[in-house]
C-alpha positions as CSV (number, residue, x, y, z in Angstrom):
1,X,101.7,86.2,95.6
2,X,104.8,87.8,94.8
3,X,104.9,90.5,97.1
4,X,106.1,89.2,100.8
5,X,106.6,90.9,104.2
6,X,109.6,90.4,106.2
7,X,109.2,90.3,109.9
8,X,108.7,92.9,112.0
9,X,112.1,94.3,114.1
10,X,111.9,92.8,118.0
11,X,113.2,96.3,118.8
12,X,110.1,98.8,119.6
13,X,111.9,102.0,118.9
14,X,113.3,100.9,115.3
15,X,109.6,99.3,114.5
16,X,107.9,103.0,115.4
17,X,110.8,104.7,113.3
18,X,110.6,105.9,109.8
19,X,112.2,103.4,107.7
20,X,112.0,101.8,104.6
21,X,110.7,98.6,105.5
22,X,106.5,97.7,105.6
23,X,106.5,94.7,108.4
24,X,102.8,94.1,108.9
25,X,102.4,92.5,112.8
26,X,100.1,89.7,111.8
27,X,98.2,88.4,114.8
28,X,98.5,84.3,116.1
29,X,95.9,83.5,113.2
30,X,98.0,85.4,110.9
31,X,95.4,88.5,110.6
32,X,95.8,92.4,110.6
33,X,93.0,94.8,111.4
34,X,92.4,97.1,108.6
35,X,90.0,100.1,108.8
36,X,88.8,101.6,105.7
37,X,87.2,104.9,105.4
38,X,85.9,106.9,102.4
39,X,88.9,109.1,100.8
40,X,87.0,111.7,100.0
41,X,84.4,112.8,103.0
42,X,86.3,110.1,105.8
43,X,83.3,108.5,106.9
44,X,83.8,105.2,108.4
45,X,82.8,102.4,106.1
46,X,84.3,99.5,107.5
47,X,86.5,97.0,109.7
48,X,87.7,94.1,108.4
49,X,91.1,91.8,108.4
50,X,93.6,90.8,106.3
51,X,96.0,88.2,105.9
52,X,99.5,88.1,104.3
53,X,98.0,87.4,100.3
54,X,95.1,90.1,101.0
55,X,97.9,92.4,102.0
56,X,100.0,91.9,99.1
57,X,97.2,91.3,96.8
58,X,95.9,95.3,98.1
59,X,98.8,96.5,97.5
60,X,99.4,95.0,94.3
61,X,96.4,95.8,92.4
62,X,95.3,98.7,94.2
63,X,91.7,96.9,94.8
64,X,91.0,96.0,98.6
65,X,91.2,92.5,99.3
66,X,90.3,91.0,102.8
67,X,90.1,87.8,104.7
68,X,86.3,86.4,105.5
69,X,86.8,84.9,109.1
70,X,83.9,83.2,108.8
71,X,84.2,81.9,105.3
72,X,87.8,81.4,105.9
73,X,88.6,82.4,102.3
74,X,90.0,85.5,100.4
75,X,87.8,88.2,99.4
76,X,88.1,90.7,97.2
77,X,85.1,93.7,98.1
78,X,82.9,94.5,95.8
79,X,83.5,91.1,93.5
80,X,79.7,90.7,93.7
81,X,78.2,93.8,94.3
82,X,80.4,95.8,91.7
83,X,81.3,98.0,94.7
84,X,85.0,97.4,94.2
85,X,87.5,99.7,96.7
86,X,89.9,101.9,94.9
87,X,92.7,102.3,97.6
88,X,93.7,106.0,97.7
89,X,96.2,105.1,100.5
90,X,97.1,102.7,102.7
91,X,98.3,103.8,106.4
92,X,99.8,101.6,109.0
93,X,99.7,102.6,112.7
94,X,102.8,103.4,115.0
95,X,103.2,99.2,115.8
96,X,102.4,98.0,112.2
97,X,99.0,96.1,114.0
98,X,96.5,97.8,111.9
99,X,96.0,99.2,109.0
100,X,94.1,101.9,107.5
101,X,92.7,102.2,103.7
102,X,91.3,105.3,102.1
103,X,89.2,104.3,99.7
104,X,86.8,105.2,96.6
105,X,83.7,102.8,96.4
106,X,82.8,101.8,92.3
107,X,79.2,100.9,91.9
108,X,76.2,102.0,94.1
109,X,79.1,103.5,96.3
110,X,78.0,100.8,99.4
111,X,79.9,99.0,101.2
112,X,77.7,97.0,103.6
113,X,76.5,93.8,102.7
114,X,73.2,95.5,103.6
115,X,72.8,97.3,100.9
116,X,74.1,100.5,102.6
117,X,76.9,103.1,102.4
118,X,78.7,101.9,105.9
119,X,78.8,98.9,108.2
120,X,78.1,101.4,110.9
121,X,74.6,102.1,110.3
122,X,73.2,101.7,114.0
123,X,73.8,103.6,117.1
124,X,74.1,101.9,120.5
125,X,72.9,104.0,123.6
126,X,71.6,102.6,127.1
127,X,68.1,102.8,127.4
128,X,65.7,101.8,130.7
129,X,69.5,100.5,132.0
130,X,69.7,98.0,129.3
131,X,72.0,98.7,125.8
132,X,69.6,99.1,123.2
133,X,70.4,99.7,119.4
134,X,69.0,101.7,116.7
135,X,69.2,102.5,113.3
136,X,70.8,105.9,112.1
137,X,67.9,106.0,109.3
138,X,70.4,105.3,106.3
139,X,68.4,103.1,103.6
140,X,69.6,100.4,101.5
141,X,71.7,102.1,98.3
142,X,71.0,98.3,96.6
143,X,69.1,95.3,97.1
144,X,71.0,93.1,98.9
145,X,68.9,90.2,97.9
146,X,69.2,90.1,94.9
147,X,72.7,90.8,94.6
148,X,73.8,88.0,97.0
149,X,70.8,85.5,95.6
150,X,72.4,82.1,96.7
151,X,72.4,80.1,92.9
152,X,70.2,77.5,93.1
């Protein structure tokens, strides 16, 4: 990784000012929320985290690359599926605790492992007074299955 982050100032005010300087405010298990869109219609198509090397790695190649919490590994989107993110832009909020990518999706233009466009394909409402979820009626743009087919 040749790209590296210096820390982020203790000062609020010079941290929510303009400057030069990216300083990413990595969490205790060294982690940034990053929220990725589509760049061209801005519907919501993920939430993931990154950690220092997905940072720099995004930002190097201008492919999104996460950290899997539950793998625990690096993962570049899309290395399976062929639904790589193009990063249009890259946004960082007012604290530097979260990002934001803008994105074009390669392939079947999906980004759930699912098979469809967005992670956020069910709706949550309150139904009989218990929460109740429900699918939005998007289909699958791939089959999952045998994309991700474990080898044997």
């Amino acid at each position: 990784m040749a790209l590296s982050f210096a820390p982020a100032p203790a000062d609020k005010a010079a941290l929510e000012q303009e400057h030069a300087a990216f300083t990413p405010r990595f969490d205790a298990h060294g982690l940034i929320t990053a929220v990725v869109t589509d760049a061209a219609d801005g519907m919501l198509l993920m939430v993931a985290h990154m950690n220092a090397e997905a940072m720099a790695l995004t930002l190097e190649t201008g492919i999104a690359h996460y950290w899997s919490r539950s793998r625990k590994a690096l993962w570049k989107k899309g290395e399976t599926s062929g639904n790589l993110q193009q990063v249009v832009e890259l946004r960082t909020d007012c604290d530097q605790d979260a990002v934001w990518l803008r994105v074009n999706v390669a392939g079947h233009d999906a980004t759930c492992h699912t098979g469809r466009r967005s992670c956020f394909y069910r709706t949550v409402e309150v139904r009989d007074g218990e929460a109740t979820i429900a699918g939005d009626g998007s289909a699958p743009l791939f089959d999952a299955g045998a994309i991700y087919r474990k080898s044997e």
